[in-house]
Steps between C-alpha positions, in 0.01 A plus 500: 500500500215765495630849652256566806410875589251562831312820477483627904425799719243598758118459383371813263788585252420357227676150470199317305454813273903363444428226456231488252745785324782240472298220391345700229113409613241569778564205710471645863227670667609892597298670733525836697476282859783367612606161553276363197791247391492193742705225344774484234501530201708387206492602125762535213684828499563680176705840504704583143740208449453394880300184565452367890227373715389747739298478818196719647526503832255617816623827681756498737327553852618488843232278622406306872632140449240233335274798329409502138705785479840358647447194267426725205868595604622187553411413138682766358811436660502140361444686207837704478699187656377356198574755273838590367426865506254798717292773324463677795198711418483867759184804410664788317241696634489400833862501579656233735346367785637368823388124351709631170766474707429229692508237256736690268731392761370148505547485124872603547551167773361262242823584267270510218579749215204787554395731272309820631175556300339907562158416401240772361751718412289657232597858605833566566396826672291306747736205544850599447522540922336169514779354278826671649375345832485160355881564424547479896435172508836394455375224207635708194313747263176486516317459123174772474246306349114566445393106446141655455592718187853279375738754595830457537507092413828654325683550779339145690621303192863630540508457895331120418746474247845561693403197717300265252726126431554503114236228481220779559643705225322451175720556206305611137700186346304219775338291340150350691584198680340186332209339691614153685412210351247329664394776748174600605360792527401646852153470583335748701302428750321772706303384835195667529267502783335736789726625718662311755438151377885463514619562173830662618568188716420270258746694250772475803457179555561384137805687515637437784577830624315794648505706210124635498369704808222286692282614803196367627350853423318550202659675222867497548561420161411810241669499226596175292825358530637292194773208637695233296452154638631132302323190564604184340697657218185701465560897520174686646486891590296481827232801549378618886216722399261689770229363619184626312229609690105620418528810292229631748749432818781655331589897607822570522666613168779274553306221564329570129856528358596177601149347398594668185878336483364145621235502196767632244696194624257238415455626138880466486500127695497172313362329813350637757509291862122623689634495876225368740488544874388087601355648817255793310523331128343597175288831575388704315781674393704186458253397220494896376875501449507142361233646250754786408766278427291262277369832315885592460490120308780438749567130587398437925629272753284520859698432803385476836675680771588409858347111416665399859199720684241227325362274708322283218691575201317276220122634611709849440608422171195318432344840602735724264469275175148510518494905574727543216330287245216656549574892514803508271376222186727668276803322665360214562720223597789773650773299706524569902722471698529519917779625603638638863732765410618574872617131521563449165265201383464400153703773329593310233168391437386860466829530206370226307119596531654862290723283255183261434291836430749692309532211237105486487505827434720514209325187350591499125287262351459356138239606278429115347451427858286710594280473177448175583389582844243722371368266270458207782314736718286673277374145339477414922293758598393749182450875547114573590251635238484838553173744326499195255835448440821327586817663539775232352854557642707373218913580536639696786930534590709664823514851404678582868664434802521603855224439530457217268251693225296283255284638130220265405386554153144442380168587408259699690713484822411818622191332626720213683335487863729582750425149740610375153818641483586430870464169414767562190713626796465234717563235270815707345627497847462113573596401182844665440555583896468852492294436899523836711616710175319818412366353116352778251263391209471748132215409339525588130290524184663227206600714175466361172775554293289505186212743613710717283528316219068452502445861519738544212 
């Protein structure tokens, strides 16, 4: 059983600059203003021969009852009940507050082993007050770190270490554990979408928990959040991104940071699950983000939000085929799927749509066969005569996938019209069911193994 660590404190010490420390990579946004971490977040903890899953968690705020900010709270208490042990992260610098105290002592009722964390202790001129008043606390000797600069992770990996289960301890003589037979790897899926379409609902709902922070204002989610989910013996890493808006609307800094995170989170997807609101669907923006994605070569399933607020679903899905088809060719033949996340319609509709796409997408498919399709629709409809001449398309074979990538061999195909190869495309995709799957074409000149041997 994985050993579970929650990173904690008030908002503004440092926790995600702790986090992204212990997992070894830039994973959550860290910003001067406070309260920039909304939702949990999990990643795989690495410090010497220590290996846990650790939690990011929202600052600790005394907050009126039903506010973003008492939920942001609420979250990170189910975070330490779920956790087997508390960083609790205080400012070196700052010294204690009164809230310090306050939930120090709410730390010590949850009978949950706590470990004090002095962050930005880079000075121990400056902070060395700061730290001896983190001793009062009454929750054992406080560990001066600077997560910013790696500073004393020495003295962290010994605290960690007096309370880590043997299972978390890696020895030098471990061997790596064996794949399963017959598992599958996760997918990851990362809904996309403008903000407040209810892609933090829709991620609830498939969990069946309230583990992402939803509002009906715009924006609660900023950074995103990366959670495991298994459907059907399938595994799947579920991604609630930020809602991208115009880069014209967006001001705020932080708002550009998490614009920033949301794109670097597509590149990193396998499929990427375009969020409509039914009631306002396929803008502008929709169809800009949709275009990001297919430029990423990332495979796309479109669902339709809050479908229960339709009054004529079919002439609204009539509607957003025929939008789609025409703005966005380049996936033509994309799977959709109505859903109502707030009631919970056709979830598992919306699971299988991402299966379907994910196995288009990594399409391996035999040269022979494919030879043999090019053959059938070159002698059906020949390449047009271009300045006099033909180009002939003559062998091509799958040099990629994910997207499914394609090199057609020949003469003179740099001069291949383009309608011409968007009919190559099209038939590709009916022919060996590739529909609603980013396809790339190579076009490349035949060599002649014995040009050579004539020169010679």
């Amino acid at each position: 059983m994985t050993w579970r660590v929650a990173i904690v404190g008030r908002p503004n010490v440092g926790k995600s600059t702790l986090f992204n420390r212990l997992i070894g990579r830039r994973r959550a946004l860290v910003d001067d203003t406070p309260g920039v971490t909304r939702d949990r977040r999990e990643g795989e903890g690495r410090l010497g021969d220590l290996r846990f899953a650790v939690y990011d968690t929202a600052g600790l705020e005394e907050a009126p009852a039903k506010s973003i900010a008492a939920r942001m709270t609420e979250q990170s208490q189910r975070a330490v009940a779920d956790s087997d042990l508390a960083l609790f992260v205080v400012d070196a610098r700052e010294g204690l507050t009164p809230h310090d105290t306050h939930f120090a002592n709410w730390l010590r009722r949850t009978g949950k082993p706590v470990i004090v964390v002095a962050n930005k202790a880079e000075s121990a001129a400056r902070t060395g007050f700061g730290v001896a008043e983190a001793a009062g606390l009454g929750l054992g000797e406080p560990i001066a770190v600077s997560a910013e600069h790696g500073e004393g992770f020495a003295d962290l990996h010994a605290a960690l270490k007096a309370h880590a289960p043997p299972e978390a301890i890696e020895n030098d003589d471990d061997e790596p554990e064996a794949p399963v037979e017959g598992t599958k790897p996760d997918i990851r899926v990362a809904l996309i979408g403008r903000p407040n379409v209810g892609k933090s609902t829709l991620i609830n709902r498939l969990l069946g928990d309230e583990r992402m922070l939803t509002s009906p204002e715009p924006g609660t989610t900023r950074d995103a959040i990366s959670t495991p989910f298994e459907w059907q013996g399938q595994r799947f890493r579920l991604i609630d991104t930020a809602g991208l808006r115009r880069k014209a609307r967006i001001d705020d800094p932080l708002e550009k940071m998490s614009a920033g995170d949301t794109i670097r989170n597509v590149r990193e997807a396998h499929v990427c699950v375009l969020v409509l609101d039914a009631t306002q669907m396929l803008e502008n923006q929709d169809l800009q983000i949709a275009r990001l994605a297919a430029e990423e070569g990332r495979a796309i399933v479109v669902c339709a939000n809050k479908w229960d607020l339709i009054d004529d679903p079919q002439a609204a899905l009539r509607k957003l085929r025929d939008r789609m088809e025409i703005s966005m060719p380049q996936i033509k033949g994309v799977i959709f799927v109505t859903v109502s996340a707030l009631q919970g319609r056709k979830l598992d509709e919306l699971m299988a749509a991402i299966v379907t796409m994910h196995e288009r997408w990594n399409a391996d498919l035999p040269t022979p066969k494919l030879n043999r399709w090019l053959e059938g629709v070159v002698q059906a409809h020949p390449p047009p005569i271009v300045q006099g001449k033909r180009p002939r398309p003559r062998f091509m074979r799958q040099v990629g996938q994910r997207p499914p990538t394609f090199a057609i061999f020949g003469n003179k195909l740099v001069s291949l019209p383009d309608d011409y190869q968007r009919y190559l495309v099209n038939s590709l995709r009916e022919t060996f069911g590739l529909q609603g799957v980013v396809v790339r074409l190579q076009l490349r000149a035949s060599t002649n193994p014995y040009d050579d041997r004539k020169r010679r």
